[in-house]
N, C-alpha and C positions, 0 to 999 in steps of 0.2 A: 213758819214760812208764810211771807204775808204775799198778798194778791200782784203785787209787782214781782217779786220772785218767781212767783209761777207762771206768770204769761213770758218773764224773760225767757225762762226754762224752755216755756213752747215755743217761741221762736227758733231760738237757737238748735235745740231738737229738730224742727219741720225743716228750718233752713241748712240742717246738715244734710238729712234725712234726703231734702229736694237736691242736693248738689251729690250726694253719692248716686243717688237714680239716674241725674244726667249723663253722668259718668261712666255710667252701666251703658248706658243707652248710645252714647260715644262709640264705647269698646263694640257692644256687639254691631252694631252699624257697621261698622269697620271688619271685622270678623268674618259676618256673616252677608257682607256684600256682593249683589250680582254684576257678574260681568256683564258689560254688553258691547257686541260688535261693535265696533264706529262704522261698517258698513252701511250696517240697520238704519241706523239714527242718519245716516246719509242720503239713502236711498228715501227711506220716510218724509226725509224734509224738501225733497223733491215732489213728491206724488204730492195728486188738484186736494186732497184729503178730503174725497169727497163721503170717504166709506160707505160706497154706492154697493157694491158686489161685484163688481161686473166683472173681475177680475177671477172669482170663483171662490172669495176670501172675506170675512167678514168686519174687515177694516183693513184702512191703508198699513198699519204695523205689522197685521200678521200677514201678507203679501209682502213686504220689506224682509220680512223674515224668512217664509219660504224662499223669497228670490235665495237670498246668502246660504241658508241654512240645507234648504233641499233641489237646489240648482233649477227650481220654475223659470220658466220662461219671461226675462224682463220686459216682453212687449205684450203681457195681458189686460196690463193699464188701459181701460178704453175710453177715456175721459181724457187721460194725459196724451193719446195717441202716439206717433211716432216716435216723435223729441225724447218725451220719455223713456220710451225705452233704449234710445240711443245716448241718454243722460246714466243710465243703471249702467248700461256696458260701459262706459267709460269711468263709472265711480269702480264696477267689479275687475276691470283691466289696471286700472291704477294701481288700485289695491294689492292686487294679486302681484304685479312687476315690484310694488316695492317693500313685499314680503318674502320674495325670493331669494 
């Protein structure tokens, strides 16, 4: 076996070896994928993201999340002040009407 056979061999090996991995890596991505609201990602992309606190929550996402998830109050924003929280009601009243 001379020296070009053996490096073809490694390639071919690593480059199989790399595309069955990716392919692993596909499947479980898919698999074992997290849902996420679209409320979340709604309400988040409204708030000043400023992950100040003021809200009693240690960033803007996990305040997006209690709103949806444990029914907080959408006017704790105090950065965003009013608007915002009459922006959350109207994302979580939409939502909710055309889930029914």
């Amino acid at each position: 076996m001379g020296v070009g056979e053996l490096v073809l061999r490694s390639v071919l090996f690593m480059g199989g070896l790399s595309t069955l991995l990716g392919v692993l890596i596909l499947v479980f991505s898919k698999v074992f994928e997290v849902k996420v609201d679209p409320r979340i990602e709604a309400i988040n992309s409204i708030l000043p993201a400023y992950n100040c606190g003021s809200c009693g929550y240690p960033g803007c996402i996990q305040y997006a999340t209690a709103v949806v998830n444990d029914g907080v109050s959408p006017t704790k924003c105090t950065p965003g002040g009013p608007d915002i929280g009459k922006k959350i009601r109207d994302i979580l009243d939409n939502t909710t009407a055309t889930n029914a």
